[in-house]
Predicted model as a PDB file, atoms N, CA, C, CB and O in Angstrom, pLDDT in the B-factor column:
MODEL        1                                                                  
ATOM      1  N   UNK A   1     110.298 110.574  95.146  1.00 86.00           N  
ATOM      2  CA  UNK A   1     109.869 109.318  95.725  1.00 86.00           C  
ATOM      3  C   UNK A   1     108.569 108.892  95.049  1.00 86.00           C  
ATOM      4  CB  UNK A   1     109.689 109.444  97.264  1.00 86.00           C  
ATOM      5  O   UNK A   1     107.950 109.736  94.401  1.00 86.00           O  
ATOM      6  N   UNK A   2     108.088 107.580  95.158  1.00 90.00           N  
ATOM      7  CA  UNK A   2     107.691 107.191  94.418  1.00 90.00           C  
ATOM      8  C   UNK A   2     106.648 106.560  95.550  1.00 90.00           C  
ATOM      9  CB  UNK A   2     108.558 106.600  93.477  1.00 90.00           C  
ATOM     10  O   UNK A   2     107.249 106.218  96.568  1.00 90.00           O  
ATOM     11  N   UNK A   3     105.160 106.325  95.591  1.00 92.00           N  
ATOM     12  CA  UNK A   3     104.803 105.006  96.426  1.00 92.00           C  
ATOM     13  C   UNK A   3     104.472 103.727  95.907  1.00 92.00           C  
ATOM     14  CB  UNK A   3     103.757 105.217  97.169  1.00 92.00           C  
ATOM     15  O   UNK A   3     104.162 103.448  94.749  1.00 92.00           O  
ATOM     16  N   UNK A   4     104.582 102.914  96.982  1.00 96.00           N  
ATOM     17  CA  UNK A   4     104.579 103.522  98.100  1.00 96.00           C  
ATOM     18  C   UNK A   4     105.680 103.740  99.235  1.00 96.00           C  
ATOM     19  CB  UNK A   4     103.722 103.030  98.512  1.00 96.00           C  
ATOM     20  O   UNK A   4     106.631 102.960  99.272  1.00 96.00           O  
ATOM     21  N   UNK A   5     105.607 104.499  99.913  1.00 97.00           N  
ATOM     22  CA  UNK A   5     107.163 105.007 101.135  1.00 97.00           C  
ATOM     23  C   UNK A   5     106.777 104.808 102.504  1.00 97.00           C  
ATOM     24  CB  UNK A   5     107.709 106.921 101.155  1.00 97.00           C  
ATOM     25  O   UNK A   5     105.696 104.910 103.085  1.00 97.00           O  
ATOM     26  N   UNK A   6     108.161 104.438 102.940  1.00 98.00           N  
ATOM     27  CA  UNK A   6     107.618 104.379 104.172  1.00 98.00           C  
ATOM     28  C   UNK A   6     108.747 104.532 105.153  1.00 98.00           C  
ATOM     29  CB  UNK A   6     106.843 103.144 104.351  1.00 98.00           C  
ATOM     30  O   UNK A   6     109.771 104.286 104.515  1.00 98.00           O  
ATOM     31  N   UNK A   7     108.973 104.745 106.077  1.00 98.00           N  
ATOM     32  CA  UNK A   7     109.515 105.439 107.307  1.00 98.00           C  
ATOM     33  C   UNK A   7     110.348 104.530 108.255  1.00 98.00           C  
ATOM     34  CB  UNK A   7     108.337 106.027 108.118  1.00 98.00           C  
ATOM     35  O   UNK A   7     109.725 103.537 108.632  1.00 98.00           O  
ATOM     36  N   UNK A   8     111.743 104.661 108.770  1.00 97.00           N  
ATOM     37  CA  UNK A   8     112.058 103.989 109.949  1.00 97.00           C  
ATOM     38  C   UNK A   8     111.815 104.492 111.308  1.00 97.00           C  
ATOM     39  CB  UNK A   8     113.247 103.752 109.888  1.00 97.00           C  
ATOM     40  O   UNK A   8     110.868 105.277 111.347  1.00 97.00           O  
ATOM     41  N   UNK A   9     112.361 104.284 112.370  1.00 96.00           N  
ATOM     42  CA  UNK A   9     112.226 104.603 113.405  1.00 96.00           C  
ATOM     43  C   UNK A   9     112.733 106.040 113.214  1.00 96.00           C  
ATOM     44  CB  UNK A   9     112.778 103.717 114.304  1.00 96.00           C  
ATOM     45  O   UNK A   9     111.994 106.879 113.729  1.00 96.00           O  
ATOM     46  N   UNK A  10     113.661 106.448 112.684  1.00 96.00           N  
ATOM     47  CA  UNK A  10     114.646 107.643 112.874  1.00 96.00           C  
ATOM     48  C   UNK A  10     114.122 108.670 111.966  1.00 96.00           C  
ATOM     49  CB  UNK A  10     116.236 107.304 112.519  1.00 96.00           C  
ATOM     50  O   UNK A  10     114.746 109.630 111.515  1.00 96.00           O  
ATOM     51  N   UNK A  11     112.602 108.273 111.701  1.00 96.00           N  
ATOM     52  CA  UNK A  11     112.138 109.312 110.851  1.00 96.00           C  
ATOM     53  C   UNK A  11     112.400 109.653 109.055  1.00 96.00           C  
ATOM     54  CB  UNK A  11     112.653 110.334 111.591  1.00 96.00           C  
ATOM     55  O   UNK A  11     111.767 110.454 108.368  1.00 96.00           O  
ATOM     56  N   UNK A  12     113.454 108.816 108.658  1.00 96.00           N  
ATOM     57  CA  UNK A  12     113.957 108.768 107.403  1.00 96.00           C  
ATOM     58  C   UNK A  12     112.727 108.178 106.511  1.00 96.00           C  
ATOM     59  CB  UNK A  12     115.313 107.899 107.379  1.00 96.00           C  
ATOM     60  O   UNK A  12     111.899 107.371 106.933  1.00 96.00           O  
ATOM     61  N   UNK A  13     112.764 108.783 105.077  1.00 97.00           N  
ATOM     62  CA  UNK A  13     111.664 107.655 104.282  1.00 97.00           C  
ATOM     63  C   UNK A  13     112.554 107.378 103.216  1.00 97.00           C  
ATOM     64  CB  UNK A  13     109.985 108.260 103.644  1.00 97.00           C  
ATOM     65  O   UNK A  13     113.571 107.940 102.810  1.00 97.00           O  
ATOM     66  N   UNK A  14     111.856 106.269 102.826  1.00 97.00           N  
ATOM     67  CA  UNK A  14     112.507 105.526 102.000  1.00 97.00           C  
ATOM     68  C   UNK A  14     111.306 105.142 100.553  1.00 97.00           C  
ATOM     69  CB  UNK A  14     113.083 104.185 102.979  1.00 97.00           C  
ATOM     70  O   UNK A  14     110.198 105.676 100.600  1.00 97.00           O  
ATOM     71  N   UNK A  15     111.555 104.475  99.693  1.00 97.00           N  
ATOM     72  CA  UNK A  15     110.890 103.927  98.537  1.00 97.00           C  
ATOM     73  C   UNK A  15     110.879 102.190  99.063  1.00 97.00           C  
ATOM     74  CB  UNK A  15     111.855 104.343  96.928  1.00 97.00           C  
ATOM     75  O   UNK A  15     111.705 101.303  99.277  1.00 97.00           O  
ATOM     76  N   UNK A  16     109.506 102.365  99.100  1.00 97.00           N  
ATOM     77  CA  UNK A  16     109.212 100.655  99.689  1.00 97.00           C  
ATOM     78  C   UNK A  16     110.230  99.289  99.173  1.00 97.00           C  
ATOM     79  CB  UNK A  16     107.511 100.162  99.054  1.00 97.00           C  
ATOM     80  O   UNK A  16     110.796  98.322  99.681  1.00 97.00           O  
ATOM     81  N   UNK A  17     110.023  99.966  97.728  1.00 96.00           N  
ATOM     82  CA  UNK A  17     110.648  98.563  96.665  1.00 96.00           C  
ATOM     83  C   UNK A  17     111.918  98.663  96.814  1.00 96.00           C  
ATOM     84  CB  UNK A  17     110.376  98.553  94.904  1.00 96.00           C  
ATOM     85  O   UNK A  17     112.514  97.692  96.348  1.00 96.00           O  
ATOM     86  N   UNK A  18     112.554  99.427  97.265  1.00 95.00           N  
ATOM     87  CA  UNK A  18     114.393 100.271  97.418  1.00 95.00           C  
ATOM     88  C   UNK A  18     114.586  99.170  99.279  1.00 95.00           C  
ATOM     89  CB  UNK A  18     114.319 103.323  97.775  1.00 95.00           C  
ATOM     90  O   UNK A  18     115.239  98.128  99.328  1.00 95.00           O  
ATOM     91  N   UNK A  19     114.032  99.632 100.220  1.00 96.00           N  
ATOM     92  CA  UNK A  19     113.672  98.234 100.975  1.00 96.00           C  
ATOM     93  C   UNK A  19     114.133  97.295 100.949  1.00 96.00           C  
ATOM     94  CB  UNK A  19     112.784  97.751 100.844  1.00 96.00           C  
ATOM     95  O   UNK A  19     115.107  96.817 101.530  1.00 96.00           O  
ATOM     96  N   UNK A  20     113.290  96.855 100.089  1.00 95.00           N  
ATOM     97  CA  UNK A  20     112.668  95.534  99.563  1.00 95.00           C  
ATOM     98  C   UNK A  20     113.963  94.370  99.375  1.00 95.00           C  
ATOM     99  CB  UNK A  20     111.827  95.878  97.948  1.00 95.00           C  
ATOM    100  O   UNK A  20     114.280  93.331  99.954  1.00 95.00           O  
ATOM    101  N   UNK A  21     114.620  95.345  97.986  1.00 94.00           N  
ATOM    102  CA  UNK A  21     115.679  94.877  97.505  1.00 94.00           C  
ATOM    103  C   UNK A  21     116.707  95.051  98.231  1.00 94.00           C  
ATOM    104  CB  UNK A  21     115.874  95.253  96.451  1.00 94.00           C  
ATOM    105  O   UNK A  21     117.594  94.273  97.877  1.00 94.00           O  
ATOM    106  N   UNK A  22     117.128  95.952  99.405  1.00 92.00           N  
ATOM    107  CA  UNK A  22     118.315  95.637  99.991  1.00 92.00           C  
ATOM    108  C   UNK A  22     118.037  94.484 100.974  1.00 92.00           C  
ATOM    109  CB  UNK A  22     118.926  96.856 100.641  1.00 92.00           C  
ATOM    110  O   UNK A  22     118.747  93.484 101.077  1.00 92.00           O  
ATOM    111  N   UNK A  23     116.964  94.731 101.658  1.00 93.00           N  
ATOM    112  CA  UNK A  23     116.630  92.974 102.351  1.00 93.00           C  
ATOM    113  C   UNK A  23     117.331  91.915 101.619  1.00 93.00           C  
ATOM    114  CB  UNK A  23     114.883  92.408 102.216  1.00 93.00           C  
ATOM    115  O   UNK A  23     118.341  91.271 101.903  1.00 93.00           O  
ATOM    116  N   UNK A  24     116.289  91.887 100.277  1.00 92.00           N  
ATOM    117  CA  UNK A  24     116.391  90.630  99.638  1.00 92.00           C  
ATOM    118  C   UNK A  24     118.064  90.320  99.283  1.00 92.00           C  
ATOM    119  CB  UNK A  24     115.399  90.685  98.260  1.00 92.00           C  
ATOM    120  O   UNK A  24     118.535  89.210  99.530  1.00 92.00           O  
ATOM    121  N   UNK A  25     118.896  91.413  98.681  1.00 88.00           N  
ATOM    122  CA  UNK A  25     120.456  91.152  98.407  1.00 88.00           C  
ATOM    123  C   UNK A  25     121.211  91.162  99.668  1.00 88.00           C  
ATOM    124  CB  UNK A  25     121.124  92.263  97.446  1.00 88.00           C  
ATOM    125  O   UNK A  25     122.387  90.798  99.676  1.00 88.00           O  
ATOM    126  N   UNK A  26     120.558  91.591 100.830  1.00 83.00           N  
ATOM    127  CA  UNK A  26     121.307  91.281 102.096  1.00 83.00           C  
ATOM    128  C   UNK A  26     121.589  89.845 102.364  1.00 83.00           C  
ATOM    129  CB  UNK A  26     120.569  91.791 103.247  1.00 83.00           C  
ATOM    130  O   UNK A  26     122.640  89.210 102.454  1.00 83.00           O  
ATOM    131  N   UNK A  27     120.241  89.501 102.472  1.00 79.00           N  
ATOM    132  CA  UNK A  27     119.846  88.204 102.552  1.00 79.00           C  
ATOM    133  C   UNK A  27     120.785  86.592 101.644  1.00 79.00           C  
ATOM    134  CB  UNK A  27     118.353  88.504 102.007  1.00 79.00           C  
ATOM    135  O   UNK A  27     121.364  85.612 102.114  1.00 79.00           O  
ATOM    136  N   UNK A  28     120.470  87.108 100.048  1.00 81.00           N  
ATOM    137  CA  UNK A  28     121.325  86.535  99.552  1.00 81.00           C  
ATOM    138  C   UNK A  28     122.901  85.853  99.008  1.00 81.00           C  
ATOM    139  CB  UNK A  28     120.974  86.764  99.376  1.00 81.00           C  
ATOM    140  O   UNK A  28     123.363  84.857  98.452  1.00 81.00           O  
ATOM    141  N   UNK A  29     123.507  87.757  99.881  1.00 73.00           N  
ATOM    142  CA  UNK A  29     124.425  87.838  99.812  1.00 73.00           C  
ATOM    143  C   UNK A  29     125.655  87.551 101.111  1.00 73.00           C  
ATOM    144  CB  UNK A  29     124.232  88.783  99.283  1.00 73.00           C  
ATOM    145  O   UNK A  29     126.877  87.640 101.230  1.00 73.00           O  
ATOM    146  N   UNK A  30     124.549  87.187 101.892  1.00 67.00           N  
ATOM    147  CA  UNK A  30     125.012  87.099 103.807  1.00 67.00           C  
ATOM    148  C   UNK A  30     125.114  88.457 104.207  1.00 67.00           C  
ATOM    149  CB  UNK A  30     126.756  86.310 104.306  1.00 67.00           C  
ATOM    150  O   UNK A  30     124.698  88.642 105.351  1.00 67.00           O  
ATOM    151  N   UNK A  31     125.588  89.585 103.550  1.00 57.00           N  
ATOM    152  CA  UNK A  31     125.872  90.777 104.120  1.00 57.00           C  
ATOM    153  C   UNK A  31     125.205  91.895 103.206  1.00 57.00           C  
ATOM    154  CB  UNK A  31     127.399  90.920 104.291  1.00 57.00           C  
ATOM    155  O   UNK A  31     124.907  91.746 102.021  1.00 57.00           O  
ATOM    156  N   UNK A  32     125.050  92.889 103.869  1.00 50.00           N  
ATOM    157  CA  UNK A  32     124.725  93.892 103.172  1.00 50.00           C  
ATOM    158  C   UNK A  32     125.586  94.742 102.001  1.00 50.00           C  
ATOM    159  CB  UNK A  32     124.414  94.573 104.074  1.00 50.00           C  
ATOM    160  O   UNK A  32     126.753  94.631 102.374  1.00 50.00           O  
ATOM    161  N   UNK A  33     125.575  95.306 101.125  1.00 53.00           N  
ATOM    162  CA  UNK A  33     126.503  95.993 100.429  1.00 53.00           C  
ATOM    163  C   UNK A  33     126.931  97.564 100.664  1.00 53.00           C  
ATOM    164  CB  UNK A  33     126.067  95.835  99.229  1.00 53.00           C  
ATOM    165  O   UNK A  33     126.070  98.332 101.091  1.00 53.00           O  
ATOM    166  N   UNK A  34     127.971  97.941 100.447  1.00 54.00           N  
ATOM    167  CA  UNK A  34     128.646  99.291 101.109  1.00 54.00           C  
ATOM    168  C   UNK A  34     127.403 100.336 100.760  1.00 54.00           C  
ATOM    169  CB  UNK A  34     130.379  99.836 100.285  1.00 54.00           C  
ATOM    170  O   UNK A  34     126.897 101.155 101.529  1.00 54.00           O  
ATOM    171  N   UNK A  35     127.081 100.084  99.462  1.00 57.00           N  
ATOM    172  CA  UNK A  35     125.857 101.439  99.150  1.00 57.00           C  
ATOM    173  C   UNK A  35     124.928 101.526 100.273  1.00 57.00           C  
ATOM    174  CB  UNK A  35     124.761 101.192  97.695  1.00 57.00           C  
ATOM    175  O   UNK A  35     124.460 102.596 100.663  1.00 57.00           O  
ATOM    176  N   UNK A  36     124.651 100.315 100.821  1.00 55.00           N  
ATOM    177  CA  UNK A  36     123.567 100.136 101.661  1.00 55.00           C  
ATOM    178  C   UNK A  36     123.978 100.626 103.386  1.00 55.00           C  
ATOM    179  CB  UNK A  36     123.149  98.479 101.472  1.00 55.00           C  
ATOM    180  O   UNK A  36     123.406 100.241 104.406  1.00 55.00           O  
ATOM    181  N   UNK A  37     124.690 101.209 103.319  1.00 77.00           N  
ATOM    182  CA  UNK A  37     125.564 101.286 104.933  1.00 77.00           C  
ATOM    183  C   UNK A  37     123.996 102.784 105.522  1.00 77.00           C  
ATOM    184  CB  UNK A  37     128.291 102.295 104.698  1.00 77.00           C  
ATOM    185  O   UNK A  37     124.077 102.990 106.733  1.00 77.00           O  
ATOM    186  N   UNK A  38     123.511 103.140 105.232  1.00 80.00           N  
ATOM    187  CA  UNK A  38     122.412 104.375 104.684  1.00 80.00           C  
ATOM    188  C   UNK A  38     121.390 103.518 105.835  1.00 80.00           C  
ATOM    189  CB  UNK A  38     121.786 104.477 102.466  1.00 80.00           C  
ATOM    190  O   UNK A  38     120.996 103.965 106.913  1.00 80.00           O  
ATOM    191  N   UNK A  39     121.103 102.165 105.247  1.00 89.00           N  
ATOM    192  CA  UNK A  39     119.722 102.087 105.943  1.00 89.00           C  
ATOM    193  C   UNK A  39     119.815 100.841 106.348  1.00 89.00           C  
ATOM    194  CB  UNK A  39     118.401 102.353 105.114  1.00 89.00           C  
ATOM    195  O   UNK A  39     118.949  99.973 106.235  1.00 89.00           O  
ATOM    196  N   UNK A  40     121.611 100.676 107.157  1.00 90.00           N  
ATOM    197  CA  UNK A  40     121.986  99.601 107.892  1.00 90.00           C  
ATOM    198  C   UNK A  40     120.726  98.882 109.543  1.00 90.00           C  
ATOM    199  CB  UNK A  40     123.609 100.280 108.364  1.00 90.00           C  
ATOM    200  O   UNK A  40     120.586  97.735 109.969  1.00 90.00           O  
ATOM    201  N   UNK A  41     120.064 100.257 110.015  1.00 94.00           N  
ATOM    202  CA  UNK A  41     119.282  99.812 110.891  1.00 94.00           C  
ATOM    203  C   UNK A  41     117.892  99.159 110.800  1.00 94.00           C  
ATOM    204  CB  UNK A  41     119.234 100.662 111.502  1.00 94.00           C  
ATOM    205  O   UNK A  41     117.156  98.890 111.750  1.00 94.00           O  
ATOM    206  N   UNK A  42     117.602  98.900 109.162  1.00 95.00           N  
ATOM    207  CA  UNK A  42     116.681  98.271 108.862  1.00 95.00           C  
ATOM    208  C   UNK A  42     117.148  96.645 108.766  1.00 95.00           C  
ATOM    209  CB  UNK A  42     116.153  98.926 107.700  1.00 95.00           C  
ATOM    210  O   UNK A  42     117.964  96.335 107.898  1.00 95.00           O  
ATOM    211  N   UNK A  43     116.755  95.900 109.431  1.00 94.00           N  
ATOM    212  CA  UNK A  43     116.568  94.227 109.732  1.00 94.00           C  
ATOM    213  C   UNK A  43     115.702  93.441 108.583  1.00 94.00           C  
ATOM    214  CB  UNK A  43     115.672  93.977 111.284  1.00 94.00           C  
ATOM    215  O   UNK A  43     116.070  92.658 107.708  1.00 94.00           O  
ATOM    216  N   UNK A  44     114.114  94.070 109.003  1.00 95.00           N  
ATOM    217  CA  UNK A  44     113.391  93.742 108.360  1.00 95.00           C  
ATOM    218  C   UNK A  44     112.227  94.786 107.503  1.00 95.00           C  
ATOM    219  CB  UNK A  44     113.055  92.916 109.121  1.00 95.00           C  
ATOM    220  O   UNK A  44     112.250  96.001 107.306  1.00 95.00           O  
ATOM    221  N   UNK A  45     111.382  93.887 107.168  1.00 96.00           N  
ATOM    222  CA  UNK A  45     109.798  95.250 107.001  1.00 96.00           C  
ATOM    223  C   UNK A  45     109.618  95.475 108.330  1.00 96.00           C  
ATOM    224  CB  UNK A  45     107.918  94.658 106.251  1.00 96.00           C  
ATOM    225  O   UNK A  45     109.752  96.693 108.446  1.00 96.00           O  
ATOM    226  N   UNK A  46     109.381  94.988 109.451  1.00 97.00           N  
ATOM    227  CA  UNK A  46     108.785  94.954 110.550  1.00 97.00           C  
ATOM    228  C   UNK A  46     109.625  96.189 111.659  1.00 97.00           C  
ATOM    229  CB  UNK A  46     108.805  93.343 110.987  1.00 97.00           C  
ATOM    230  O   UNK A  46     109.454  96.315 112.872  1.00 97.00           O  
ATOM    231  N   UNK A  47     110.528  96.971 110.769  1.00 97.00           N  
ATOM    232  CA  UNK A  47     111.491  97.715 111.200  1.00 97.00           C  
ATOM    233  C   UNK A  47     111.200  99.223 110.223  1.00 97.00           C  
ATOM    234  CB  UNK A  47     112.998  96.847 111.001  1.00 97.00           C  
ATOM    235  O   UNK A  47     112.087 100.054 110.029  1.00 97.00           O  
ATOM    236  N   UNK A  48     109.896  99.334 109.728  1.00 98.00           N  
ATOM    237  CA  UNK A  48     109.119 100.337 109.019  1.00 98.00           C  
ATOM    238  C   UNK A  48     107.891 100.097 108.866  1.00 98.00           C  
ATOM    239  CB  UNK A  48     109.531 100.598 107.874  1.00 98.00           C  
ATOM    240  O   UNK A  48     107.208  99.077 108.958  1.00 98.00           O  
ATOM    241  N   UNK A  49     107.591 101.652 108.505  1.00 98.00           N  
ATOM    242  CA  UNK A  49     105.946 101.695 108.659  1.00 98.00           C  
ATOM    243  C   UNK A  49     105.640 102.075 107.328  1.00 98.00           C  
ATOM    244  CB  UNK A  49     105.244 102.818 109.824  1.00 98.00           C  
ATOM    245  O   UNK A  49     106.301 102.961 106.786  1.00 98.00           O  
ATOM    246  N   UNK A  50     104.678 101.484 106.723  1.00 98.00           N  
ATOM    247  CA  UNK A  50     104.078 102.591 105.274  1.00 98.00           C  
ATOM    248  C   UNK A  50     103.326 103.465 105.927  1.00 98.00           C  
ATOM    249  CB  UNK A  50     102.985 101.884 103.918  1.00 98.00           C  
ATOM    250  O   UNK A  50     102.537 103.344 106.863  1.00 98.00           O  
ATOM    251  N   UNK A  51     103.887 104.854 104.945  1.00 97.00           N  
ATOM    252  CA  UNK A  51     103.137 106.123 105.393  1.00 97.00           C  
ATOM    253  C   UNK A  51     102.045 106.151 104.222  1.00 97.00           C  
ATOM    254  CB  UNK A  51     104.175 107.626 105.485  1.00 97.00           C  
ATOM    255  O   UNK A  51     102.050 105.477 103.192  1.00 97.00           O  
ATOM    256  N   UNK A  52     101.132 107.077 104.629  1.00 97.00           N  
ATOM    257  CA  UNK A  52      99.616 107.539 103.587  1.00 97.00           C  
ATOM    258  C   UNK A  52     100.025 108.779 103.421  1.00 97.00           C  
ATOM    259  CB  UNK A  52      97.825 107.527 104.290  1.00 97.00           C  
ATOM    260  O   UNK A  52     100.031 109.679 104.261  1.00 97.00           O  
ATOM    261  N   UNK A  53     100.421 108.815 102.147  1.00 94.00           N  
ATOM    262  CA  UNK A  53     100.718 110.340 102.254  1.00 94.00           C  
ATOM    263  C   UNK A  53      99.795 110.694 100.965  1.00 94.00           C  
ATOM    264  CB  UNK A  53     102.553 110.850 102.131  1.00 94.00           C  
ATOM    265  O   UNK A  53      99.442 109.793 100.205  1.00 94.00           O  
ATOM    266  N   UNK A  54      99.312 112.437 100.693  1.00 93.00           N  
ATOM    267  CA  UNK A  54      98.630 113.018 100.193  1.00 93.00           C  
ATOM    268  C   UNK A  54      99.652 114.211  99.384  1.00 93.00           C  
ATOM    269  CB  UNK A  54      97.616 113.322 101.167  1.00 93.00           C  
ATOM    270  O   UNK A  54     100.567 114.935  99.777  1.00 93.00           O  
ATOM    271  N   UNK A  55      98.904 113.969  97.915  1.00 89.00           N  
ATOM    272  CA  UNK A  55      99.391 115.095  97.031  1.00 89.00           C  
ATOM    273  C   UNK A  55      98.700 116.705  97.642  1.00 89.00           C  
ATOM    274  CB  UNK A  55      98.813 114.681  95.289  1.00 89.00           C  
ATOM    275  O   UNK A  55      97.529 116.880  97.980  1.00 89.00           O  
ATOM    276  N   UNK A  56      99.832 117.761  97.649  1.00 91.00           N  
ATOM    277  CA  UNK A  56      99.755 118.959  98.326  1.00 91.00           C  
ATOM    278  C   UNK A  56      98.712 119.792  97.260  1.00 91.00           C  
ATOM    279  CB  UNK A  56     101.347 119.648  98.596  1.00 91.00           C  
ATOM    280  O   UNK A  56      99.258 120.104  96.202  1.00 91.00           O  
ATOM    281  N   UNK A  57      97.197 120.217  97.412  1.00 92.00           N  
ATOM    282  CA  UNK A  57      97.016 120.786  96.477  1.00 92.00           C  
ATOM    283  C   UNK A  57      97.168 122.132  96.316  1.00 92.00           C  
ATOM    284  CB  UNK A  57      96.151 120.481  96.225  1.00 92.00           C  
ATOM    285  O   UNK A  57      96.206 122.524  95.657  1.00 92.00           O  
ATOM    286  N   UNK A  58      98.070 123.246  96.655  1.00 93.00           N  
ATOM    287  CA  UNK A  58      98.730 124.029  96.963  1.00 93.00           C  
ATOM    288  C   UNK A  58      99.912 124.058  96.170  1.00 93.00           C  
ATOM    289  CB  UNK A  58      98.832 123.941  98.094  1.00 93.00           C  
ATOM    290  O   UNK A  58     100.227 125.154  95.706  1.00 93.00           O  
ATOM    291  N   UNK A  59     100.462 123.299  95.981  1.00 91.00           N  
ATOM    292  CA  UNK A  59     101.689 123.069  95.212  1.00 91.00           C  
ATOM    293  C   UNK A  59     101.496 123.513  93.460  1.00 91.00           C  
ATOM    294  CB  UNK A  59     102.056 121.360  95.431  1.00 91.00           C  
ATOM    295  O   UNK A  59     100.773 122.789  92.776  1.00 91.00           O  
ATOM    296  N   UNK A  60     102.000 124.403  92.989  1.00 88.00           N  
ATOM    297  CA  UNK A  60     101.719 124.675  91.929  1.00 88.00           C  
ATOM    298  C   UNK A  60     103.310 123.958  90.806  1.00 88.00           C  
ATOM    299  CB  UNK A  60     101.320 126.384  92.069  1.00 88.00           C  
ATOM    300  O   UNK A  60     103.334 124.498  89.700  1.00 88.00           O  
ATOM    301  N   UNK A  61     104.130 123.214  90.966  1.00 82.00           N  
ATOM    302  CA  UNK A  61     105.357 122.735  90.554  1.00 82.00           C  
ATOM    303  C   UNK A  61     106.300 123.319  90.240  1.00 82.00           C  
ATOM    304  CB  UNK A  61     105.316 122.149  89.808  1.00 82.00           C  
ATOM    305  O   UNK A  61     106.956 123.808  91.161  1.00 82.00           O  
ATOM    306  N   UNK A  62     106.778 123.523  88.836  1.00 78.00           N  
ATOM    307  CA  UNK A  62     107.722 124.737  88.424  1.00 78.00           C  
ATOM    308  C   UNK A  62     107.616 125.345  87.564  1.00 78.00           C  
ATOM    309  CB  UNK A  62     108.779 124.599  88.247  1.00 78.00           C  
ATOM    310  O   UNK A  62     108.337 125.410  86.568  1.00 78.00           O  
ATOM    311  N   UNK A  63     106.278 126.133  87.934  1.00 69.00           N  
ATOM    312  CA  UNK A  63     106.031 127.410  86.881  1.00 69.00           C  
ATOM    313  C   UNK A  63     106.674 128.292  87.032  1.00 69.00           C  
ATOM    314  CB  UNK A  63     104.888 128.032  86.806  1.00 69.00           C  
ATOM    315  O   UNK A  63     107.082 128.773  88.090  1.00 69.00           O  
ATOM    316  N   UNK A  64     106.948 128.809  85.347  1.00 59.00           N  
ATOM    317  CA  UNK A  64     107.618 129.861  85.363  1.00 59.00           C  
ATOM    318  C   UNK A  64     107.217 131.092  84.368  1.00 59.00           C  
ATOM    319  CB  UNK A  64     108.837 129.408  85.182  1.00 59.00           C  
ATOM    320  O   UNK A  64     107.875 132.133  84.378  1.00 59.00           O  
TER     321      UNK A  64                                                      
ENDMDL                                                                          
END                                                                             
């Protein structure tokens, strides 16, 4: 994931701009598209929150 992300009610996160664009092709298209059946309970932005999230500095990646 990429930010910024942000969260529905059901706890799921998402990529803001990923959102963005199913709104916007919902919108354009009258309906949503089958790929999009995932994050059918999103309406609007106003139906997510942006999260603040922090890089883990603990995380060492994939050393080997």
């Amino acid at each position: 994931m990429k930010e910024p992300v942000v969260a529905c009610e059901l706890g799921r996160m998402y990529n803001k701009e990923a959102i963005i664009e199913k709104l916007l092709n919902a919108k354009s298209e009258g309906t949503s598209g089958e790929r999009d059946y995932v994050a059918d309970h999103i309406r609007s932005l106003k139906d997510v929150i942006e999260l603040q999230l922090e890089q883990n500095p603990a995380f060492k990646g994939n050393e080997t």
